[in-house]
C-alpha positions as CSV (number, residue, x, y, z in Angstrom):
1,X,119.3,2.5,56.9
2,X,121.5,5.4,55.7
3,X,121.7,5.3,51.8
4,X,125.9,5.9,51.2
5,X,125.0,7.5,47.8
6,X,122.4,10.1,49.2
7,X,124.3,13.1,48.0
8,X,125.6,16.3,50.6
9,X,123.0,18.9,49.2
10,X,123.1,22.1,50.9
11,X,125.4,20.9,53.6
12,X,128.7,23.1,53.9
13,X,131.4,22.7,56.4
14,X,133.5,25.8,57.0
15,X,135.4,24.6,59.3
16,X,139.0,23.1,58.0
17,X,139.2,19.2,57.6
18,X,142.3,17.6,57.8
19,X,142.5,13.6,56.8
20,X,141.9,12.2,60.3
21,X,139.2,14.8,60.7
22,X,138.2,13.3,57.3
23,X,136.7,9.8,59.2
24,X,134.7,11.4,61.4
25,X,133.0,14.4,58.6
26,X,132.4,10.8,56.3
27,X,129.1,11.6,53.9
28,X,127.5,8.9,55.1
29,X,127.6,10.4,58.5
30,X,127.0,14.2,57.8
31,X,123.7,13.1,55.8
32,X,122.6,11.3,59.2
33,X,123.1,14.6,60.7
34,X,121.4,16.6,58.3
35,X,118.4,14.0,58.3
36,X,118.4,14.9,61.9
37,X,118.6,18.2,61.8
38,X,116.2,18.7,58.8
39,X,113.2,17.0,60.8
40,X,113.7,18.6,64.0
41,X,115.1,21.8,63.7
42,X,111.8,23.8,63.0
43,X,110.8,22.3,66.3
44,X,114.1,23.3,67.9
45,X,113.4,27.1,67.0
46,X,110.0,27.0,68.8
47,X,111.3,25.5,72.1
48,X,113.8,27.9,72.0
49,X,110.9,30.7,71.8
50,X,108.6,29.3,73.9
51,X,112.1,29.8,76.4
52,X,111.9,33.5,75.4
53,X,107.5,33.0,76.3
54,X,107.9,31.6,79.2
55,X,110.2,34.2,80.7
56,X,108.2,37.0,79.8
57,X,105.3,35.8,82.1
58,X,107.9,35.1,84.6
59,X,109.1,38.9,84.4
60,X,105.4,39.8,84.7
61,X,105.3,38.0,87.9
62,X,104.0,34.4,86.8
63,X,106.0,32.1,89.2
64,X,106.1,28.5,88.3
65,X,104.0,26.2,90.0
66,X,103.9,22.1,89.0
67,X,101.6,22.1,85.6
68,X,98.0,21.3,86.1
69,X,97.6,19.7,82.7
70,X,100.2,17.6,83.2
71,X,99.0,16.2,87.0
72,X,97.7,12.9,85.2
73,X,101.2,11.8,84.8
74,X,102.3,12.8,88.5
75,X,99.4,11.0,89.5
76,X,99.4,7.8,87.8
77,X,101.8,5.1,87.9
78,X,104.1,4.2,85.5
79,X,108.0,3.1,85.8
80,X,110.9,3.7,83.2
81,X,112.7,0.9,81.4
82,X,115.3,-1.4,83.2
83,X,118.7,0.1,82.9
84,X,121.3,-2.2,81.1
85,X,123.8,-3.5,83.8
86,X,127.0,-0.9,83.4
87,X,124.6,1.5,84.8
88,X,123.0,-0.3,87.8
89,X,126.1,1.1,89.7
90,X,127.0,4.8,89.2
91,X,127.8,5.2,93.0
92,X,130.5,8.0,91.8
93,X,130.8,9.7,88.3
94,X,133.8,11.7,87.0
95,X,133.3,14.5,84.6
96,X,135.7,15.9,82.1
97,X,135.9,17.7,78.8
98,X,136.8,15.6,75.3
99,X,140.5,16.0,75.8
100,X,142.6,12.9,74.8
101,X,144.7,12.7,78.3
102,X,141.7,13.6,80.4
103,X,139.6,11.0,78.8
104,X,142.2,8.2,79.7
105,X,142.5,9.2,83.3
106,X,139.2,9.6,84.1
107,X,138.2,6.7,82.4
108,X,141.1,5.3,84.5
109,X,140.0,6.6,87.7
110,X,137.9,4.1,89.4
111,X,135.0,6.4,89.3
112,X,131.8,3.8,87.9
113,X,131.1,6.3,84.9
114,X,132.9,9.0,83.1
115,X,130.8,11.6,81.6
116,X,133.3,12.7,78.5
117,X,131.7,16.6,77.7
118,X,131.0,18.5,74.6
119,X,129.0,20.9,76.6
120,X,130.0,23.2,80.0
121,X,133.2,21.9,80.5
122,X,134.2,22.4,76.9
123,X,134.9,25.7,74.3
124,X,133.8,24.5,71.5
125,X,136.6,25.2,68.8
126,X,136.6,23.5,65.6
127,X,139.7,21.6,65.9
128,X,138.7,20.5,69.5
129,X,135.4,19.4,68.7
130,X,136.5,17.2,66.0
131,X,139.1,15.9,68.1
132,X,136.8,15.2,70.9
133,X,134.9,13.1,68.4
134,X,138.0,11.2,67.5
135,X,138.8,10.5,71.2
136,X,135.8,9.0,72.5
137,X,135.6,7.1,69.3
138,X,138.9,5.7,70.2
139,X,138.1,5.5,73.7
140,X,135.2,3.0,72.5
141,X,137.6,0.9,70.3
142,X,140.2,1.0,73.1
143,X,142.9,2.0,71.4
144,X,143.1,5.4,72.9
145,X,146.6,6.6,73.7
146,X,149.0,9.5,74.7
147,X,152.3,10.3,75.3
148,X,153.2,13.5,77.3
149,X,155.8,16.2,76.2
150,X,157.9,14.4,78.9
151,X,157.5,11.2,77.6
152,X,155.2,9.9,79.9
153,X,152.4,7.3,77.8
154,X,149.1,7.1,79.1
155,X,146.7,4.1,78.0
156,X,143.2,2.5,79.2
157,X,143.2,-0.2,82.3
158,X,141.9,-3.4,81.4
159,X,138.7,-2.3,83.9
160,X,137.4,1.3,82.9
161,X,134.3,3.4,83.6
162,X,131.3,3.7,81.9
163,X,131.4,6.2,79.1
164,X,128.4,8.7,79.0
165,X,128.3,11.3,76.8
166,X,127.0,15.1,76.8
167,X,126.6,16.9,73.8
168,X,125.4,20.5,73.7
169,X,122.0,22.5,74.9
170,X,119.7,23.1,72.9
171,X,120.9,27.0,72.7
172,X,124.2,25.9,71.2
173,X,124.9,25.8,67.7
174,X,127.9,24.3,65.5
175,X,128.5,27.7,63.6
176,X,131.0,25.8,60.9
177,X,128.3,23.1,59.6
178,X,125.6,24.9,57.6
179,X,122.7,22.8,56.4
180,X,120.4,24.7,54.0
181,X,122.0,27.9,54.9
182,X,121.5,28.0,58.7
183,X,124.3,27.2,61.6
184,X,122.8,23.6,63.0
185,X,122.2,22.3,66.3
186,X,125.3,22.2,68.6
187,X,123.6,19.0,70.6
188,X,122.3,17.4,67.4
189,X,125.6,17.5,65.6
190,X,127.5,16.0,68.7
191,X,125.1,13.4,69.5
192,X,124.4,11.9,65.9
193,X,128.4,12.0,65.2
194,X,129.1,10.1,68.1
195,X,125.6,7.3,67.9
196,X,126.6,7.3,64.2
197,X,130.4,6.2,64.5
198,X,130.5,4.3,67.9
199,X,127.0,2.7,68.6
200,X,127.4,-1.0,66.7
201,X,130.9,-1.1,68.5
202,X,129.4,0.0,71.9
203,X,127.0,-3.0,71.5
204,X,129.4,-5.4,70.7
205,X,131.6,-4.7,73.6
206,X,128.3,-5.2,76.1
207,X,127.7,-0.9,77.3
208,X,125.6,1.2,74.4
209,X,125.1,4.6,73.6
210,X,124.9,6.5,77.3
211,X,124.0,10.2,77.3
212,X,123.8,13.3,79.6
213,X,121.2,15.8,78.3
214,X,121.8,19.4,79.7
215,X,119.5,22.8,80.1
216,X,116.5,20.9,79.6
217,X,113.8,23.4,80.8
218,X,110.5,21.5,80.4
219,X,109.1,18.3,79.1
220,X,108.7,19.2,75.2
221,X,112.5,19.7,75.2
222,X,112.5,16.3,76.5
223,X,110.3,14.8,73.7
224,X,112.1,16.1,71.2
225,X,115.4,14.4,72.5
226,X,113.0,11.5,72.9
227,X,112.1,12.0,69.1
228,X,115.9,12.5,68.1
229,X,116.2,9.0,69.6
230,X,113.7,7.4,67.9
231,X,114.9,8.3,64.6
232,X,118.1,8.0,65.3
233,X,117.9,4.0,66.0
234,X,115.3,3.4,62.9
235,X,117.5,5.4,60.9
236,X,121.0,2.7,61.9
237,X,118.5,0.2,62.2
238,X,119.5,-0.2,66.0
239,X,117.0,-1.9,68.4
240,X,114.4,1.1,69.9
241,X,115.6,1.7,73.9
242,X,119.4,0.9,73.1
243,X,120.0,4.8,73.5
244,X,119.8,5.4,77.5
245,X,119.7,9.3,78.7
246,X,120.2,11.4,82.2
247,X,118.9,14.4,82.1
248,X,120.3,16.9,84.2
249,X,118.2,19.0,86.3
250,X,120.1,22.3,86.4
251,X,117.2,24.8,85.5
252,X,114.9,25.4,88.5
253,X,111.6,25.4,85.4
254,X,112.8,21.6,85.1
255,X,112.2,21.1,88.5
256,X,108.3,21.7,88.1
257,X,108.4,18.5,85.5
258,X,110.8,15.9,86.7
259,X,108.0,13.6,86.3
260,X,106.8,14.7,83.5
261,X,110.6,14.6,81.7
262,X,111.0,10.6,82.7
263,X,107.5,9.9,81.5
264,X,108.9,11.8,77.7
265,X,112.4,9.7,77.7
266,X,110.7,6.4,79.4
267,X,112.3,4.1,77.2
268,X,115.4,5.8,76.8
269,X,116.0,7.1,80.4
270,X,118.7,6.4,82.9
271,X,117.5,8.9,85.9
272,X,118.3,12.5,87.0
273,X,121.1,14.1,87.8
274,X,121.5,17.7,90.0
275,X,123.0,20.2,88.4
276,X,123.4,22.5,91.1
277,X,125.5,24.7,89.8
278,X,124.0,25.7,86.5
279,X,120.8,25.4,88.8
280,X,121.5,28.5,91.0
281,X,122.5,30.1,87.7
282,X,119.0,29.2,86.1
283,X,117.0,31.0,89.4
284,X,119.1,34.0,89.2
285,X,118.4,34.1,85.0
286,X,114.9,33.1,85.4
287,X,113.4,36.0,88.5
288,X,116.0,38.2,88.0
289,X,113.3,40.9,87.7
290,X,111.4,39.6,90.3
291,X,111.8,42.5,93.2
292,X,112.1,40.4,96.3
293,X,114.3,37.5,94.5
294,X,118.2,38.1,95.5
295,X,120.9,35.8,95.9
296,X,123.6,36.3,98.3
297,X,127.4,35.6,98.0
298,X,128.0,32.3,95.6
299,X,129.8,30.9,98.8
300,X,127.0,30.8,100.7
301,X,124.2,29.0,98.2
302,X,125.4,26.0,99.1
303,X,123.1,22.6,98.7
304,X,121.6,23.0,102.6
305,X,120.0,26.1,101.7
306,X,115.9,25.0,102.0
307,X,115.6,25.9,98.6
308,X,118.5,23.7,96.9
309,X,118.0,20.9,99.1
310,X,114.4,20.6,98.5
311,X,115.4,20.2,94.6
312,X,117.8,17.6,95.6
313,X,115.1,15.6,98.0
314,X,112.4,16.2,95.6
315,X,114.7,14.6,92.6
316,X,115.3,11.3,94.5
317,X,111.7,10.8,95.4
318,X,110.7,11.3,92.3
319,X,113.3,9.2,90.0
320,X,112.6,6.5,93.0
321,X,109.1,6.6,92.3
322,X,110.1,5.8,88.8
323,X,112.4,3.2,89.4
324,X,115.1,5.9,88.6
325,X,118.7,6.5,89.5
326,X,118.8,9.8,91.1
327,X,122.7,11.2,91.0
328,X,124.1,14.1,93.6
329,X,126.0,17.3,92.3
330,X,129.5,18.1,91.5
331,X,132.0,18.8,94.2
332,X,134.2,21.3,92.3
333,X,137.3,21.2,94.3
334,X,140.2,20.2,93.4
335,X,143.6,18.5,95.8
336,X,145.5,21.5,97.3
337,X,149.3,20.1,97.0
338,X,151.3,23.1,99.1
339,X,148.9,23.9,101.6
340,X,147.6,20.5,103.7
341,X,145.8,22.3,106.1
342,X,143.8,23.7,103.6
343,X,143.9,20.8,101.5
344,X,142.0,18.9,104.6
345,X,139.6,21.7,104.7
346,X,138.3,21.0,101.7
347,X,138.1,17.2,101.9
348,X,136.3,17.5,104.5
349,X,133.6,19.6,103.0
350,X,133.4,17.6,99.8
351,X,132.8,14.0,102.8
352,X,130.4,16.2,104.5
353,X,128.5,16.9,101.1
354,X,128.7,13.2,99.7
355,X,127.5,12.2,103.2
356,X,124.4,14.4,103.2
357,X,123.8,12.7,99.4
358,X,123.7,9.5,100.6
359,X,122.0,9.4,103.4
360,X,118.9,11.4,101.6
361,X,119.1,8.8,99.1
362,X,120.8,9.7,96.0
363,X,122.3,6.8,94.2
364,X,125.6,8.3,92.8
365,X,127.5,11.5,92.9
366,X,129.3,13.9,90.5
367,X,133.2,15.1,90.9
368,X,135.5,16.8,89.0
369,X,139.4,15.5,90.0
370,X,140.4,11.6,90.0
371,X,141.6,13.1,93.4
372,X,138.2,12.8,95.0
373,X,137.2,9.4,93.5
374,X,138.1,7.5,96.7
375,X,136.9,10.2,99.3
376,X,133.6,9.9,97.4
377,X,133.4,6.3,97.1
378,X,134.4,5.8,100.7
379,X,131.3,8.2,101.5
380,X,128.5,6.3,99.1
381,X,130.3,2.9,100.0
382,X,129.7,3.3,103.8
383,X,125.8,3.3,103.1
384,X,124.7,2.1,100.1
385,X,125.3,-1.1,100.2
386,X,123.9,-2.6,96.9
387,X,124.4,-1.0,93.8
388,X,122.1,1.6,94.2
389,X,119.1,3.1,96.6
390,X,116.2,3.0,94.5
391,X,114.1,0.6,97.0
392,X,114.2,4.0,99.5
393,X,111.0,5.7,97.9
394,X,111.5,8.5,100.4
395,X,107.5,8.9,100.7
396,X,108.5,11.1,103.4
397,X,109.3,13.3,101.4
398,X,106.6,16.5,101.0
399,X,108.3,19.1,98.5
400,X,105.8,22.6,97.4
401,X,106.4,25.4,94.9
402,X,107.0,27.6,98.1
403,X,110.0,25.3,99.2
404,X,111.3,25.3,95.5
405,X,111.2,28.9,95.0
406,X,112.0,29.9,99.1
407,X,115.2,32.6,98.7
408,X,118.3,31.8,101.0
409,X,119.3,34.7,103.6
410,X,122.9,36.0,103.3
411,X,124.8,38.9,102.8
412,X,125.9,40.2,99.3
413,X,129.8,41.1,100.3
414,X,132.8,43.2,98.6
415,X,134.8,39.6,98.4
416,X,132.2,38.2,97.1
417,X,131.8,40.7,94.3
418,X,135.5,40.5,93.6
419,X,135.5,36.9,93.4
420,X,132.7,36.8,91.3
421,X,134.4,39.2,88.5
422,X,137.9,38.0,89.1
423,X,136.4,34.2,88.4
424,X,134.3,35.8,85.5
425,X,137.5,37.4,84.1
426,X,139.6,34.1,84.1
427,X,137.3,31.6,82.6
428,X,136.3,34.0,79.9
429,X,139.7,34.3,78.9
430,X,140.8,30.2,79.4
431,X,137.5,29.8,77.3
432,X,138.7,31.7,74.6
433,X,142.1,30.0,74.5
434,X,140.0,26.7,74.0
435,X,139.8,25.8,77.3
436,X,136.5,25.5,79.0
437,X,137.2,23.2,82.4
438,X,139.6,25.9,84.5
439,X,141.4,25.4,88.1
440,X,140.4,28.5,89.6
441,X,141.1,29.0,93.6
442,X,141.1,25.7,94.0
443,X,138.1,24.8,92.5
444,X,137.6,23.5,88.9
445,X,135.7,26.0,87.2
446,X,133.5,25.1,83.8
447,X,130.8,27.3,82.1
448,X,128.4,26.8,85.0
449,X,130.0,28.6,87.3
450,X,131.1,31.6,85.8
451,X,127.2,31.6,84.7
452,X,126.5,32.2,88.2
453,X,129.2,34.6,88.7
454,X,128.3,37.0,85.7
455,X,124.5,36.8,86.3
456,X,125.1,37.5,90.0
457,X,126.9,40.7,88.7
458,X,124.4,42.1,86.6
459,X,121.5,41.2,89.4
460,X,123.3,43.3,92.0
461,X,123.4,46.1,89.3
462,X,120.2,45.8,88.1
463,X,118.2,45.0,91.4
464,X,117.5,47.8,93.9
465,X,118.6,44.9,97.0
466,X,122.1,44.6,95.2
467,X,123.3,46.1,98.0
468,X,127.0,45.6,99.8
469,X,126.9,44.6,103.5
470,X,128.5,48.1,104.2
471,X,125.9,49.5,102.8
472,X,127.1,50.5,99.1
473,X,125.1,49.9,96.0
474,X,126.1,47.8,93.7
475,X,126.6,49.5,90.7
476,X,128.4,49.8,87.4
477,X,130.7,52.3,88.3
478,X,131.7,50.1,91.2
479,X,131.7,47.0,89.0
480,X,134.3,49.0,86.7
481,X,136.8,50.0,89.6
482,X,136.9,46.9,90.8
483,X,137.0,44.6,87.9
484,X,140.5,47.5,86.7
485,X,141.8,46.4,89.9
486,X,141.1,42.4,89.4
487,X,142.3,42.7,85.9
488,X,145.5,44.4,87.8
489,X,146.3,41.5,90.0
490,X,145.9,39.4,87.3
491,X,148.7,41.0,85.4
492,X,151.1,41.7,87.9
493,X,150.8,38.0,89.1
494,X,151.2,36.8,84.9
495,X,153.4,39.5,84.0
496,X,153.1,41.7,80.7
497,X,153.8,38.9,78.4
498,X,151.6,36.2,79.5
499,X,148.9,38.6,80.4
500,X,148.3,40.0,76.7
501,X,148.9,36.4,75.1
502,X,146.2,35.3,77.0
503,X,143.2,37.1,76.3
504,X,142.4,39.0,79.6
505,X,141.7,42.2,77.1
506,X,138.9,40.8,75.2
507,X,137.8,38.8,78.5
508,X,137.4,42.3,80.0
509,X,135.6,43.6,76.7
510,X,133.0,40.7,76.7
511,X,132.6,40.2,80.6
512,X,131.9,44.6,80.4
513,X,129.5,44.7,77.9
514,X,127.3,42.2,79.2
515,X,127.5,43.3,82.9
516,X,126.3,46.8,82.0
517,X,123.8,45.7,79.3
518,X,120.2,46.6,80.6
519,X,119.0,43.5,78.5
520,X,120.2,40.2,80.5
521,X,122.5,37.9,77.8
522,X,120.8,34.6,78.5
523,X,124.1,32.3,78.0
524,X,127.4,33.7,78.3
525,X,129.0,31.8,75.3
526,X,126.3,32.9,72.8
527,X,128.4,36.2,72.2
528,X,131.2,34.7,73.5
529,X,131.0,31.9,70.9
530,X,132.0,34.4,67.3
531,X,135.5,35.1,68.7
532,X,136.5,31.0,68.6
533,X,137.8,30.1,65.7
């Protein structure tokens, strides 16, 4: 157990702390996070190196392949632990950031789990973050509530999803908690905040401490989550297993180890989950000095490319092997109110995508608007009968490194290019207001895509194929006229006024300087991260 008197040596929150704040910062909880971070953070640093390693043999032309010393565990048979009942049944999934209003509706929506998010769909200010740790605690105690400007109160249903949580990557850090000096973990100081406040009450009311673990890239990144766990439940003297984990598969090294990822979290996991977005970001990021590896437009990556739905078979006959939940991806769009046609148009493509999930054999599916709860159930509901599909082992399944790594044909367009910066130009500046979860052309935008968008910039740039349909090359002088113009429409459409209150300037600043930098900027909001406050 925690000692209460263990004094706060060499921890230092710069970060302000008002009274409320004051319940969650408690010293018995910060010295559960520093005992955290103090035993893993060494190990932290060197997974984040061997990153930096791993991409150098990539850039020397070392493609990844499945891991030859790991082929005893893909070989042998082994299961995870049961998952407790409240996640038998994750047919559809809402996602949202920490926000008290969001929190209630989606846990309102009739989706089977909300995934409440620290990470991608989330800027990580103080204030919010904080926040976000007092709304999911109330959330747990369910005495979450809000009233609108208008008036309007908002409170729980008596039936409510599941609540998952996702704290940050490994990349992140909390830049206003300093333990022996250094910035800590981002993901560590989430997840032992929430576990230490919520998990004896999360018990009691018959769920436990649910988690979604992002940017995993191999299976020593998920050992160490698998170590955090560990400690975490001796340290509250909570039963070992309570803790129950999806890891998301959104970086195409992770794909090479699925097995080897729910062998590391056995008794802590609760499946896989494709993260196809941040998944076409990570191939981009990962051969973008590869000469023949070139993605075309964002629009036309879509999940029955060979290459992404390979990754999305090869994830459900792998979690099915382990008795596993294997979830779908995120369909982004959001209800179009003044355009119906349109509006239908896009329904349709999200029933088309949640069809093609469930038939292959996925046992849930990811989506971003309350608005699509129903279309989405509908979809998984016509199939799946029982709560899940893990009884369809899909041995028909026959996935290679070729098929994983096989680049989509397409055309790399002027529209395309536009979109791309005009998208990259609007996040960044949302994210710097706090917001990170953006409507954006009718889709709702969160870190993940704009990854794509940026990194898709820089490869055209930077790659001699970045080349426009018409023939033009791709580069930063062309970048630069049209991202003026972009910037342009954006102003006349928000007029003087709102355009320099919202940040577009230093949007433009950032979103330059890391397009034209001949070094690739791994993660967007690691620069971006020193102008929140």
């Amino acid at each position: 157990m925690i000692n209460p008197n263990l004094r706060l040596e060499n921890i230092e929150i710069t970060g302000p702390i008002t009274p409320e704040f004051a319940e969650i910062l408690t010293p018995e909880a910060m010295s559960f996070v520093a005992t955290l971070v103090r035993t893993f953070a060494d190990r932290r640093e060197e997974l984040l190196q061997r990153r930096a390693q791993r991409q150098a043999e990539i850039n020397a032309g070392k493609l990844p392949d499945f891991l030859p010393e790991t082929e005893h565990v893909r070989e042998s048979e082994w299961t995870i632990a049961p998952v407790p009942e409240d996640l038998q049944d994750r047919r559809v999934e809402i996602t949202g950031p920490v926000e008290r209003k969001m929190i209630i509706n989606a846990l309102n929506s009739g989706a089977k789990v909300f995934m409440a998010d620290f990470e991608d769909a989330f800027s990580p200010v103080w204030e919010d973050t904080i926040q976000g740790q007092i709304n999911v605690r109330d959330a747990v105690n369910r005495t979450i509530e809000y009233s609108s400007p208008e008036g309007k109160p908002y409170r729980l249903n008596e039936k409510t999803a599941t609540l998952l949580v996702r704290p940050r990557g490994w990349h992140l850090v909390e830049k206003h908690v300093l333990i022996d000096g250094k910035p800590i973990s981002g993901g560590i100081f989430d997840f032992a905040l929430y576990f230490f406040h919520n998990v004896k009450k999360l018990i009691e009311n018959g769920t436990g401490p649910y988690f979604y673990l992002p940017k995993l890239e191999n299976h020593l990144e998920a050992r160490l989550w698998n170590d955090v766990f560990v400690l975490a439940q001796q340290e509250l003297g909570i039963q070992q297993g309570t803790i129950k984990a999806t890891v998301l598969i959104e970086t195409i090294l992770a794909t090479f180890e699925m097995d080897e990822i729910l062998y590391e979290l056995r008794e802590h996991s609760a499946g896989l989950n494709c993260g196809r977005w941040d998944y076409i970001f990570s191939a981009i990021k990962k051969f973008r000095n590869i000469p023949d590896f070139i993605l075309p437009d964002r629009a036309q990556v879509t999940m029955t490319t060979h290459f992404m739905h390979s990754y999305s078979l090869l994830t459900i006959k792998t979690c099915h092997r382990r008795n596993a939940h294997a979830i779908g991806g995120m369909a982004a769009q959001i209800p179009i109110k003044n355009d119906p046609k349109a509006n239908e148009e896009a329904l349709e493509r999200v029933r088309a995508d949640k069809r093609r999930e469930v038939n292959d054999g996925h046992d849930g599916t990811w989506v971003a608007h309350p608005g699509l709860v129903a279309i989405a159930m509908e979809e998984f509901d016509a199939v799946m009968k029982g709560p899940n599909q893990i009884y369809r082992k899909r041995e028909d399944v026959h996935v290679t490194a070729a098929d994983l790594l096989k680049i989509p044909e397409g055309t790399i367009t002027e529209a395309g290019l536009r979109n791309n910066i005009s998208v990259s130009l609007q996040y960044l500046a949302s994210w710097l207001r706090g917001s990170g979860c953006v409507p954006i052309n009718n889709l709702m935008e969160d870190a993940a895509t704009v990854e794509i968008s940026r990194s898709q910039i820089w490869q055209w740039i930077h790659h001699p194929k970045g080349v426009l349909e018409d023939g033009r090359k791709v580069n930063i002088e062309l970048f630069r006229e049209l991202a003026k113009d972009e910037l342009e429409k954006i102003r006349s459409a928000l007029g003087e006024e709102q355009f320099a209150k919202r940040k577009f300037q230093t949007a433009s600043e950032i979103l330059d300087k890391i397009i034209t930098d001949d070094q690739f900027v791994d993660f967007l909001t690691l620069p971006a991260y020193k102008y929140l406050s």
